[in-house]
RODO-2510 file (C-alpha; in nm, 4 decimals, decimal comma):
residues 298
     n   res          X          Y          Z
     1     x     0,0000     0,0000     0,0000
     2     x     0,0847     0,3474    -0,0815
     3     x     0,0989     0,6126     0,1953
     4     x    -0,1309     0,9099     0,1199
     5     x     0,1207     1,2109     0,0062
     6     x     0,3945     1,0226    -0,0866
     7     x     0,3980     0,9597    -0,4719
     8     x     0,5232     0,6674    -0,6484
     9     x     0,5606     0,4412    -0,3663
    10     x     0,5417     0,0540    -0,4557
    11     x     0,5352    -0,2408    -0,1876
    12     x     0,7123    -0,5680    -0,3377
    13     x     0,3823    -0,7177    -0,4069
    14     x     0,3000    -0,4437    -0,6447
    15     x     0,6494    -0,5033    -0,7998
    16     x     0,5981    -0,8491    -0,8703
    17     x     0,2537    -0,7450    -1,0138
    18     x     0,3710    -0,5236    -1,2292
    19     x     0,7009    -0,7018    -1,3556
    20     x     0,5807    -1,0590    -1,3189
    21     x     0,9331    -1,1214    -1,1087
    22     x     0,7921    -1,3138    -0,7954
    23     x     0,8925    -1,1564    -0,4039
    24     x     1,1105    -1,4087    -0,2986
    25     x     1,2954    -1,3462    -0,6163
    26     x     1,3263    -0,9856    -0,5844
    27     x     1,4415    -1,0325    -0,2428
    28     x     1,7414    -1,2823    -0,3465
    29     x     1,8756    -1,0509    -0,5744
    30     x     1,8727    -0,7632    -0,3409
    31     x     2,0994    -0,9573    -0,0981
    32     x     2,3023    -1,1330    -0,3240
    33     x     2,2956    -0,8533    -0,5917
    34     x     2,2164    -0,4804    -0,4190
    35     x     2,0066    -0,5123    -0,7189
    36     x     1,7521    -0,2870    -0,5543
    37     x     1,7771    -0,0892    -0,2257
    38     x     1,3863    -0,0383    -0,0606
    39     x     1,3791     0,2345     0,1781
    40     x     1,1307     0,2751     0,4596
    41     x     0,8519     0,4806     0,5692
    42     x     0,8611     0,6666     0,8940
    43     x     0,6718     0,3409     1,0484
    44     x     0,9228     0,1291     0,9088
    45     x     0,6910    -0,0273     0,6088
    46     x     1,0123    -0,0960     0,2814
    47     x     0,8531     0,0699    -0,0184
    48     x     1,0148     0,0952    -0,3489
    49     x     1,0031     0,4202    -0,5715
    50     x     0,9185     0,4471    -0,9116
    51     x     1,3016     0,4474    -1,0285
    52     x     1,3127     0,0983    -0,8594
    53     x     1,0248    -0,0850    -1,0735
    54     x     1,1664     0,1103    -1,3858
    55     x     1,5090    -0,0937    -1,3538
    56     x     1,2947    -0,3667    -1,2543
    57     x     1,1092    -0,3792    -1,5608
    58     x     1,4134    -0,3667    -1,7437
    59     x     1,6234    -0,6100    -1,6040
    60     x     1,3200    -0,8296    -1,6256
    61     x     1,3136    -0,7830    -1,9915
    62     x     1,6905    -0,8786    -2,0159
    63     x     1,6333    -1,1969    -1,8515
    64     x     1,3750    -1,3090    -2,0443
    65     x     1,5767    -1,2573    -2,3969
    66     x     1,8451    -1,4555    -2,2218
    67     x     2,0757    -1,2393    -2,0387
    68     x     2,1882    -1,3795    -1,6654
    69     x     2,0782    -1,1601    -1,3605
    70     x     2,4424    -1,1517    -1,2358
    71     x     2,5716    -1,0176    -1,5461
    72     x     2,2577    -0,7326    -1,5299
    73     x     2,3351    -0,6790    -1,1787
    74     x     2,6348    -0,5466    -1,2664
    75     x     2,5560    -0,2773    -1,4958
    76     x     2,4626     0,0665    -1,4020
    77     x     2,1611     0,2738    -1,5140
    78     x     2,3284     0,4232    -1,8689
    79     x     2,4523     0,0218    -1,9368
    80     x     2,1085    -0,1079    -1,8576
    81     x     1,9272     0,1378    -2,0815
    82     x     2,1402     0,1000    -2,3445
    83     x     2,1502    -0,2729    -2,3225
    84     x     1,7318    -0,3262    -2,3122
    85     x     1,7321    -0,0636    -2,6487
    86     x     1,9626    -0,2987    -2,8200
    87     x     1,7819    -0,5785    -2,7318
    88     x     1,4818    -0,4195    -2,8435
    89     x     1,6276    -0,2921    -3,1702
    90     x     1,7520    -0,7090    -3,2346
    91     x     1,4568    -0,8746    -3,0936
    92     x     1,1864    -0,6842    -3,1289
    93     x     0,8507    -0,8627    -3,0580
    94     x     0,5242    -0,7929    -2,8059
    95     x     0,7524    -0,7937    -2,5113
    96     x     0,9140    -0,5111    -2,6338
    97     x     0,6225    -0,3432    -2,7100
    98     x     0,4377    -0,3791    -2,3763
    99     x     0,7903    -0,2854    -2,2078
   100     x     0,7776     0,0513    -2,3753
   101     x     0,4360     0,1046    -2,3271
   102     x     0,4478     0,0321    -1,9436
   103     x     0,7837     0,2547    -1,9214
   104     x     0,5994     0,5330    -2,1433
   105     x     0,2892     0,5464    -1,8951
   106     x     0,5355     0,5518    -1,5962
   107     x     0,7304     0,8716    -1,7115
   108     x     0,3785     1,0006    -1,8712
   109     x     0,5909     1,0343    -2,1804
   110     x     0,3646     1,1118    -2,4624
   111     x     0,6494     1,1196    -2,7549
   112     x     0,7424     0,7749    -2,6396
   113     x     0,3751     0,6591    -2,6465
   114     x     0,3184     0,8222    -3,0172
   115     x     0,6545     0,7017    -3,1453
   116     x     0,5664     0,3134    -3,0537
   117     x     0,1891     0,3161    -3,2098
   118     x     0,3067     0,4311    -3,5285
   119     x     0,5818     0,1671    -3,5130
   120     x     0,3523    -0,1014    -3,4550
   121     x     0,0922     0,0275    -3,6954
   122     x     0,3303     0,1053    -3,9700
   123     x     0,4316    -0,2664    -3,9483
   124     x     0,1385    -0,4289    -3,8827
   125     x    -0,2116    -0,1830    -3,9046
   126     x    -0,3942     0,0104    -3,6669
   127     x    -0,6442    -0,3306    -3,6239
   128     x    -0,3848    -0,5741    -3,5230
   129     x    -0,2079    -0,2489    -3,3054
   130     x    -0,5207    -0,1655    -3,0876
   131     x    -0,6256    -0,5857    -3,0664
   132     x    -0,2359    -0,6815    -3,0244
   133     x    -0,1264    -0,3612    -2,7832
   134     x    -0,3892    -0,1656    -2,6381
   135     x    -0,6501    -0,4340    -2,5201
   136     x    -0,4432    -0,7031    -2,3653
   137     x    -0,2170    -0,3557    -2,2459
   138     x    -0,5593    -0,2879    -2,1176
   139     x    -0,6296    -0,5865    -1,9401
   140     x    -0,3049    -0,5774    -1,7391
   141     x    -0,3680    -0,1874    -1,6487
   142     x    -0,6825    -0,3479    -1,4657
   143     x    -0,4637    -0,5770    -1,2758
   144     x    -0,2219    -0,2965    -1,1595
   145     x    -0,5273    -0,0398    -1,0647
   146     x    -0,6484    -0,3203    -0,8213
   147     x    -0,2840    -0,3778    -0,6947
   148     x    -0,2103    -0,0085    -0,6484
   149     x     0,0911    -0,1004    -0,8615
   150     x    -0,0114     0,2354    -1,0611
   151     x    -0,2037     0,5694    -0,9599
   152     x    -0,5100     0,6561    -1,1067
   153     x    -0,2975     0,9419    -1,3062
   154     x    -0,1371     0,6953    -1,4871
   155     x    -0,4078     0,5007    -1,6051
   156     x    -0,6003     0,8034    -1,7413
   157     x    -0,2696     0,9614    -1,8936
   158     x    -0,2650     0,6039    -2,0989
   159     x    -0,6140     0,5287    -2,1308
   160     x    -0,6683     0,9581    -2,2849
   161     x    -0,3902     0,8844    -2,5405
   162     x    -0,5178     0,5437    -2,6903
   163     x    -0,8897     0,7224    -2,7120
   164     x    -0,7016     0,9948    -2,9497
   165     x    -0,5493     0,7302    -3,1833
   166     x    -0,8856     0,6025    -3,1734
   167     x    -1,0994     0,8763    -3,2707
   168     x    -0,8285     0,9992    -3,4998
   169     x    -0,9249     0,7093    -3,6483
   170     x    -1,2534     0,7169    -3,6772
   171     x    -1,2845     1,0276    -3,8172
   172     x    -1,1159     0,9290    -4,1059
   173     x    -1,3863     0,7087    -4,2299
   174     x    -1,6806     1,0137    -4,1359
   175     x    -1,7358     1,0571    -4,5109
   176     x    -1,7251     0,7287    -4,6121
   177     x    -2,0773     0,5996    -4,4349
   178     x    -2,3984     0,5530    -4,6586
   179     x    -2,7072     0,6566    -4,5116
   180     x    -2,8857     0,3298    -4,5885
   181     x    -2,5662     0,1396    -4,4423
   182     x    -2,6598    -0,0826    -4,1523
   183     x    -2,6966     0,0602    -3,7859
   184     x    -2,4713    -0,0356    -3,4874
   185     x    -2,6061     0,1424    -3,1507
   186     x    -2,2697     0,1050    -2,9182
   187     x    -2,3275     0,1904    -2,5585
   188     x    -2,2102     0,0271    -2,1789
   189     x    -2,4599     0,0091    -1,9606
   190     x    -2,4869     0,2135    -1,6307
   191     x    -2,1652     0,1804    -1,3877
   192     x    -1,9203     0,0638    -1,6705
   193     x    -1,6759     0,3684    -1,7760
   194     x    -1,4402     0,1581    -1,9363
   195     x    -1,4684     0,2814    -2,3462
   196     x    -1,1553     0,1950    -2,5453
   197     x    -1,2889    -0,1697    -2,6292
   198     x    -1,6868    -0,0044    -2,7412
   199     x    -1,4503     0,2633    -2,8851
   200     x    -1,2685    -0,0006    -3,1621
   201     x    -1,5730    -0,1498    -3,2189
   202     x    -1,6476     0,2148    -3,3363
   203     x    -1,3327     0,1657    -3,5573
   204     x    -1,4057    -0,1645    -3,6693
   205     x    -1,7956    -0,0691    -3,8135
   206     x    -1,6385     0,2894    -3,9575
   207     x    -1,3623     0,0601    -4,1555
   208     x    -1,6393    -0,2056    -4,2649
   209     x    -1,8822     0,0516    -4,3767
   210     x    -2,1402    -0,0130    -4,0698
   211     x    -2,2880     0,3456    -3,9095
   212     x    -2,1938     0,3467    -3,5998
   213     x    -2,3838     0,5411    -3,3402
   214     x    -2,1391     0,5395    -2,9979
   215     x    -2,3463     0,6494    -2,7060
   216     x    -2,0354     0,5998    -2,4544
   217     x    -2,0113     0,4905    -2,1103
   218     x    -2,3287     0,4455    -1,8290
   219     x    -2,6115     0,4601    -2,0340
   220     x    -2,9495     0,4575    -1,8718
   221     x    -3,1185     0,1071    -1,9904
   222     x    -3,4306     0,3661    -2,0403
   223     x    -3,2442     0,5500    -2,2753
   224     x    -3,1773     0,2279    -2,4737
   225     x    -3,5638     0,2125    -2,5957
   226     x    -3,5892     0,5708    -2,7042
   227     x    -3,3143     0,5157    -2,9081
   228     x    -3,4566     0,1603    -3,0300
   229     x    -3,7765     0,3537    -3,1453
   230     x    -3,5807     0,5903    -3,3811
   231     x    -3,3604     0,2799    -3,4967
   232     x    -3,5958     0,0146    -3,5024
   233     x    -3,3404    -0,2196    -3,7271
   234     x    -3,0639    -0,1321    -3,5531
   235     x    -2,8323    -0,3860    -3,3459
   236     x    -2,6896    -0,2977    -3,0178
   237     x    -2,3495    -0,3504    -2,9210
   238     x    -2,2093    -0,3459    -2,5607
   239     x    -1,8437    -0,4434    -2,4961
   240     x    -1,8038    -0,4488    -2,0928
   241     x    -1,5143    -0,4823    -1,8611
   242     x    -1,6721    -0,4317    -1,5237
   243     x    -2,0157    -0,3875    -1,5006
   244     x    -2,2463    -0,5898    -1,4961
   245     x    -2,0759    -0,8561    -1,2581
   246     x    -2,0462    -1,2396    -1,3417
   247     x    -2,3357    -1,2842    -1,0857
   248     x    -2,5507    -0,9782    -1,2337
   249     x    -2,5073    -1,0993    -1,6372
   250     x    -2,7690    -1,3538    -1,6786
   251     x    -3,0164    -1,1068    -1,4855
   252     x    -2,9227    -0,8439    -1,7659
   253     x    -2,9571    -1,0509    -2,0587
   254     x    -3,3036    -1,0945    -1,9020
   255     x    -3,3354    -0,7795    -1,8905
   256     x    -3,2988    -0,7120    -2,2254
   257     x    -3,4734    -0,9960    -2,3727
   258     x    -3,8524    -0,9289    -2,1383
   259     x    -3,8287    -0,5151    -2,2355
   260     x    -3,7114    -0,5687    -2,5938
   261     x    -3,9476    -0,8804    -2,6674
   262     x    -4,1528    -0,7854    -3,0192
   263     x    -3,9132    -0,5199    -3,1347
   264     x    -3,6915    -0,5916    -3,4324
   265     x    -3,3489    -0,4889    -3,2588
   266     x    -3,0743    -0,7414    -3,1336
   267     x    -2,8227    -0,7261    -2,9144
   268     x    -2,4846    -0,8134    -2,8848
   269     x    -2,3428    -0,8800    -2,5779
   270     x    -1,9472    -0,8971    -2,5024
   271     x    -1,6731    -0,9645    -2,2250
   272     x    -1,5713    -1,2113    -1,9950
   273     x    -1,8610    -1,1457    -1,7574
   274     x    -2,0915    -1,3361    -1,9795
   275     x    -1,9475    -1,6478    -1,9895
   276     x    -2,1615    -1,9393    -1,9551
   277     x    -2,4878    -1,6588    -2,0086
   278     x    -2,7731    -1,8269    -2,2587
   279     x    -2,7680    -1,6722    -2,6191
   280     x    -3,1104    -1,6266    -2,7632
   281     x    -3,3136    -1,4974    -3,0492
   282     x    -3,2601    -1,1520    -2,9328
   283     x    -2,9507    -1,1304    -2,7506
   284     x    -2,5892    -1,2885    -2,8132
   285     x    -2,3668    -1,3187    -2,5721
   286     x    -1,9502    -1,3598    -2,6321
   287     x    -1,6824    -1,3606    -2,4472
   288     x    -1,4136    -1,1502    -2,6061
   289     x    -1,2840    -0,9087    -2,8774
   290     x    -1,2313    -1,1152    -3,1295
   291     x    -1,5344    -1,3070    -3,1132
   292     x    -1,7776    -1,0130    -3,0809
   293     x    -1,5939    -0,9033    -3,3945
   294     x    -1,6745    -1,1977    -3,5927
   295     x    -2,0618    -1,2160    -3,4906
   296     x    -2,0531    -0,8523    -3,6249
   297     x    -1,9114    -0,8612    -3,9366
   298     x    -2,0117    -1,2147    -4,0444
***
């Protein structure tokens, strides 16, 4: 746990979160190595800083393309960088990728951010960048919010810069839409905030010549029927990451199907939440990305 007023404070838990390196690990190599040096708080609690779960991260990534931890131990800082950038330069690969990425939301270091997405995107398209980088990158931000192994800053300074690629990118398709193309309604119900996965959907339908109408985050299931009556074809499309629970799913999907029973719409229903829900005539119910993606552009 972090004490209040003291930034960037990280117990070793929150290290091995964040770096996958377990405790007892960490702990070896501090008294074999003086890999790391924790300090303490005034009530004697060790905490590590933000500097400390940097080099973490990095030797981390040197062991895992083969380097030995007594050999890393031994560099200093300027060594160590230079050593994970020509690693990165010969390797390459997702590790890479999601090293940068974390290191780039640490330092809130927008350049770094901007310089890595059009990498990636250059190589491989904006599709496989925000489905290959920014969802799973997603995911493990979800993990590390929970952990306290990151402040909320850092999580929205991320989170704001993958919503610009985003809607960079969907405005680029604005004038490419046919009014008699079909109709995607894409909202999250009330309570869920968490957009960037509705928001590629958005991408996805703009790309594949669906209209899109994003609603956003917490939308009022009342609001859902208004908006059915002025799009009585349309589907709706809900991608959620924490709301509704794993206990509350089925009872939504019921939801749906009793106030939406006679109309014309459908639904389609995504994350991990539904798992193991019953698909019906009116709603469909997947589990991920990739699978929602497939229902809607079959």
């Amino acid at each position: 746990m972090k004490e209040r007023g003291i930034a960037q404070q990280f117990s070793i838990k929150d290290l091995e979160h964040f770096t996958g390196v377990k405790s007892h690990t960490i702990r070896a190599w501090e008294q074999r190595y003086d890999l790391l040096v924790p300090k303490r708080t005034a009530t004697n609690i060790r905490y590590y800083s933000g500097d400390d779960l940097k080099k973490l991260l990095n030797v981390s990534y040197l062991m895992h393309h083969g380097m030995k931890i007594s050999k890393i131990a031994k560099l200093g800082q300027k060594p160590l960088l230079d050593r994970v950038n020509e690693v990165q330069i010969a390797e390459g690969g997702m590790n890479a990728v999601f090293s940068r990425l974390k290191l780039s939301m640490l330092n809130y270091d927008e350049a770094a951010f901007h310089e890595l997405v059009k990498e990636h995107s250059d190589e491989f398209g904006l599709d496989r960048t925000i489905l290959e980088v920014f969802l799973p990158f997603l995911s493990q931000i979800g993990v590390l919010w929970l952990t306290n192994s990151i402040c909320p800053a850092q999580e929205h300074f991320i989170s704001h810069l993958m919503r610009q690629v985003l809607n960079a990118a969907v405005d680029g398709f604005k004038d490419e839409i046919l009014s008699d193309a079909p109709v995607a309604v894409l909202y999250l119900p009330e309570r869920e905030i968490h957009d960037i996965s509705l928001l590629f959907i958005h991408f996805l339908c703009r790309k594949y010549s669906i209209r899109s109408i994003f609603l956003g985050a917490s939308v009022p299931f009342s609001d859902l029927l208004g908006v059915a009556e002025q799009f009585p074809n349309a589907r709706f499309v809900s991608y959620c990451t924490t709301y509704p629970a794993s206990s509350e799913a089925q009872a939504y999907v019921d939801l749906i199907s009793s106030e939406f029973a006679g109309l014309d719409n459908k639904f389609l229903l995504a994350g991990k939440a539904f798992e193991g829900c019953a698909s019906n005539d009116l709603v469909t119910t997947v589990t991920n990305g990739e699978e929602l993606a497939a229902v809607l552009f079959a």
